[in-house]
N, C-alpha and C positions, 0 to 999 in steps of 0.2 A: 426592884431587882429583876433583873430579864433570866428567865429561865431558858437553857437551850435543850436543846433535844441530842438525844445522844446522835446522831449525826451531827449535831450542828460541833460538839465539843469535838469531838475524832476529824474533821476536820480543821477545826481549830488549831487542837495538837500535831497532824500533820504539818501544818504549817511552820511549826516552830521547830529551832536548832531543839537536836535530844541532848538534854544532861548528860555529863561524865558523873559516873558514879564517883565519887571520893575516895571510896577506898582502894580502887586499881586504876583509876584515871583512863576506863574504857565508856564509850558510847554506852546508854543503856537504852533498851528495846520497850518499846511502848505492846502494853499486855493489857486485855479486856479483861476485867473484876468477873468475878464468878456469881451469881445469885447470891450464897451464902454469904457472912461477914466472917472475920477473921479475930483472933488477939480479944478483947475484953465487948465484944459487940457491939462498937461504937458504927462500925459499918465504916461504906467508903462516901470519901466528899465530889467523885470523879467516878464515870462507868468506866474511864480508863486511867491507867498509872503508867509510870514510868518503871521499869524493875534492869536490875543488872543481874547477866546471866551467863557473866564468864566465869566459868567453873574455876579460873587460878584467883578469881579475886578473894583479898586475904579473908572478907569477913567471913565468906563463904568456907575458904578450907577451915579457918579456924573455928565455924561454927559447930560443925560437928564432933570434934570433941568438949569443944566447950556442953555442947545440951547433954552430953552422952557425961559427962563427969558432974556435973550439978543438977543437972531434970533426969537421968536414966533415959532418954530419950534419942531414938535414932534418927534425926532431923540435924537440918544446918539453917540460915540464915540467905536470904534474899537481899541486897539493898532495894529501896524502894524509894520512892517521891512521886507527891502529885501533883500534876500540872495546876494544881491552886495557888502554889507556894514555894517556896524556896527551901523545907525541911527535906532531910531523908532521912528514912527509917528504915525497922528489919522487919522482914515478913518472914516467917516459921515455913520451910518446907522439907518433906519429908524423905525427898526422893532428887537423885540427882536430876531428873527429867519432869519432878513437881512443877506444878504450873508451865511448863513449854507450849501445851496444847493450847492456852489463848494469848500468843504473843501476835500480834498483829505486825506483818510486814508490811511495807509502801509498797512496795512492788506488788505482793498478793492483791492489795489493795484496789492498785491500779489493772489488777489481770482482772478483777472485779469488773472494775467499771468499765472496760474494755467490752468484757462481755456484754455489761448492761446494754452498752451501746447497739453491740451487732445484730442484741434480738429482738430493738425498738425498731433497728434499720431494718430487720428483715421479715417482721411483723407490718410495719409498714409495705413495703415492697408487695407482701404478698396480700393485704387489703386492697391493692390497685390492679394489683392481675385477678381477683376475684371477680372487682366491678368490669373487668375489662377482656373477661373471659382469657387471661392468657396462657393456655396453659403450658405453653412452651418454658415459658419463665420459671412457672410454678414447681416444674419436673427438674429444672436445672437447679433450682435453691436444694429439692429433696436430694439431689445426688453429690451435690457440692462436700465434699467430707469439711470442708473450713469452718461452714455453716454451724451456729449454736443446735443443740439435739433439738431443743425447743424450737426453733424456726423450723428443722426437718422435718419433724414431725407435725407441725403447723400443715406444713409442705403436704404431706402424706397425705394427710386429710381432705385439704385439699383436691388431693388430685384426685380423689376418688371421687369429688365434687363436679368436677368439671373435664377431667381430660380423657381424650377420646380412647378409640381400642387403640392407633397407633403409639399410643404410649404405654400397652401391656408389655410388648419383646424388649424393649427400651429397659426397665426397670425391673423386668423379669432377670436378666442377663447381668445386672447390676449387683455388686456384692456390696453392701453399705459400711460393713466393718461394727456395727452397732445394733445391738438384739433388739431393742425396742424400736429404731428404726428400720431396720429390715422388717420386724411384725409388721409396723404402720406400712410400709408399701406390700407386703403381702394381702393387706386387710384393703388396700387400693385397688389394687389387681382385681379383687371380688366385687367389688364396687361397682368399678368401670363395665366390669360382666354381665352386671345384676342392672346397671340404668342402660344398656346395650343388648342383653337380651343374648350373651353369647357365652363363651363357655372355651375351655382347651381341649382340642382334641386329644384321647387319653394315647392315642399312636405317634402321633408326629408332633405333636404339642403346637401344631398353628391352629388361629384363631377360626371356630366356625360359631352357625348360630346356632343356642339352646336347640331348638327344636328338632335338627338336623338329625337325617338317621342314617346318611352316608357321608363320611368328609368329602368333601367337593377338592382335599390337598392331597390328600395318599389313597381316596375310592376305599378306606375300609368300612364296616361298620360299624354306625357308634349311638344304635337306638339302643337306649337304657342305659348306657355307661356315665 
């Protein structure tokens, strides 16, 4: 018997038409199992099920008075099936919004793997301007707001790595929209300073060098500042 890996089945299951629940003949929404087990602790045969989670379906409204007149219980009923088989059954929840938090969308799914993609592309990309000193490239991925935060921040790094002072006023002047990207190019900025040997004049804010004790840009003084 071939074991899969929970990717291998959630694929799987993507693949295939979603069952109609039976009792309100709606689509039902494929939901990730929880660590815990449920019901008599048989556990699940699937890291993923099928569940229906339309609030008008019957078994669901009727669930709730039914537990609450025979269990005292303020819970209603789930339909459920697992992609093993062709049975459905009822899973106990407690709360109209019980279990919603691991229902698994296609689409979420695929915003996923969308991403995966952008940040292999953009990890790549910037492995080639590293070996290739370019850091033109590497200042446009960090500014790019499209860009995955991971690749930005890649970026940032970067650029502290290799790009020259004319890339201080460039990304000084840049707002990034993102706290931890904006740090990483603040923390670039100091970089480029510290492998250049320069510093912001605290008057005019153009670039001179550390050692400077008159700006060469506005003639003030800027020994000890």
């Amino acid at each position: 018997m071939t074991i899969e890996t929970r990717e291998e089945v959630l694929e799987r299951i993507l693949s295939q038409e979603k069952p109609i629940c039976p009792h309100c003949n709606k689509e039902m929404s494929i939901w990730e199992v929880p660590i815990m087990t449920f019901s008599d602790g048989l556990g699940w045969d699937s890291p993923y099920m099928f569940i229906c989670f339309n609030d008008e379906c019957p078994m669901y409204v009727s669930g709730w008075d039914n537990l609450m007149e025979n269990y005292a219980q303020r819970a209603s009923y789930r339909c459920i099936k697992s992609p093993n088989d062709d049975n459905y059954d009822a899973m106990p929840v407690f709360s109209p919004v019980g279990a919603q938090g691991q229902i698994i969308d296609s689409q979420i799914m695929a915003e996923q793997e969308a991403m995966k993609e952008a940040i292999k592309k953009g990890f790549s990309i910037l492995a080639d301007c590293y070996v290739a000193k370019d850091e033109i490239t590497v200042v446009q991925l960090l500014m790019d707001p499209a860009q995955p935060s991971r690749v930005r921040l890649k970026a940032a790094e970067m650029t502290g790595d290799i790009a020259g002072i004319d890339a201080i006023d460039l990304i000084s002047s840049h707002r990034f929209g993102n706290e931890l990207v904006q740090k990483a190019a603040t923390d670039a900025i100091a970089k480029i300073h510290e492998r250049h040997f320069t510093r912001e004049c605290p008057f005019c804010a153009e670039i001179i060098k550390k050692r400077a004790k008159i700006c060469k840009h506005c003639g003030k003084e800027v020994a000890g500042e």
